[in-house]
N, C-alpha and C positions, 0 to 999 in steps of 0.2 A: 504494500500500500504506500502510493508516495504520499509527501507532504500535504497536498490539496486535498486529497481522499481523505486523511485523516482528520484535518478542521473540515472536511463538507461532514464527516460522519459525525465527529463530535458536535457539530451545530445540532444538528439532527438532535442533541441529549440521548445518544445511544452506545456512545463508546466504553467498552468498558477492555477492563484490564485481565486476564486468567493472572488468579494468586495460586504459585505449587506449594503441594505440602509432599515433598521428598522422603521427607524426616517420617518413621512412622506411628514413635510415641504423638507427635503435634497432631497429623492425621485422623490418629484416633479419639484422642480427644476434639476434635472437631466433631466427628462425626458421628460420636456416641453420646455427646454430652451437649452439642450443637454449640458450644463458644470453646475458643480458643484464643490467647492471647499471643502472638508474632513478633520477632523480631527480624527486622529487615534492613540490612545495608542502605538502600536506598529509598527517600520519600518517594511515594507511587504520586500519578499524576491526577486520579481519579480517586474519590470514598464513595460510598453507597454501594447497588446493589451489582455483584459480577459473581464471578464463578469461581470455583479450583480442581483443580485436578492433583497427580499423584506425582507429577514429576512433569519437566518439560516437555512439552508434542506430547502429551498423554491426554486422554479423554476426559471431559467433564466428569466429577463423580458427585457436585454437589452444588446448589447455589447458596449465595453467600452475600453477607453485609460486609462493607469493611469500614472500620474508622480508626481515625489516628487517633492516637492516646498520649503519647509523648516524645518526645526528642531523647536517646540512650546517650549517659555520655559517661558510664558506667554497671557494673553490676548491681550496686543497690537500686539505680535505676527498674532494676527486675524483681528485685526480691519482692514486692506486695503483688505481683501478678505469677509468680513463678506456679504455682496452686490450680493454674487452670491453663498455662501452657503445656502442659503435658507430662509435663515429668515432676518428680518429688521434688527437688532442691534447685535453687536459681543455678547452682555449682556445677548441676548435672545439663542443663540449658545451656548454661556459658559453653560449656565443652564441646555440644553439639554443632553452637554456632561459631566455634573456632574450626571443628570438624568439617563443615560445607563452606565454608566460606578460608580456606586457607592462607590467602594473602593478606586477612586480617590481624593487625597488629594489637589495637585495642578496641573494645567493646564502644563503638559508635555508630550509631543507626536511627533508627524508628521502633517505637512499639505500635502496632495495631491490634486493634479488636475487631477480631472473624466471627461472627455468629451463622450457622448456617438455617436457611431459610426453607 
């Protein structure tokens, strides 16, 4: 899609973003519990309603709200949401997202709230 496509669809208020859930303790917890709270390298361009899937070019498995929650610029950043990202301790979280994201140096990103719809 070039550039023009993408603002004529966005005018439209149709564009949306596929969020992956790779990981498959966060997956799970989405999908059994219907919220999950995300960390993400990069602010997305879009909040409201879009989709996820299981991994990239992988099929839809769910629809989904997103909203930004806060700017990371640390671990305790996570700790009061650690409880419903998926896993037991913000420690075991941190490691995950050192695990997929390997060029990262230190914990700075985005937290969002995924509820699935």
């Amino acid at each position: 899609m070039n550039e023009m496509e993408k603002r004529q669809y966005s005018f439209l208020g149709e564009q949306r973003m596929v969020m992956s859930f790779s990981n498959d303790e966060a997956r799970k917890q989405l999908l059994e519990k219907g919220l999950v709270y995300t960390f993400r390298l990069k602010k997305r361009h879009t909040e409201g309603k879009d989709w996820a899937n299981d991994g990239r070019c992988r099929p839809k498995i769910c629809d989904i709200t997103v909203k930004l929650v806060k700017d990371v610029s640390s671990i305790n950043d996570l700790i009061p949401y650690a409880g419903d990202s998926g896993f037991l301790h913000a420690w075991d979280w941190v490691c995950v997202i050192f695990k997929l994201n390997p060029k990262l140096k230190k914990i700075r990103g985005f937290l969002y709230e995924v509820r699935k719809i």
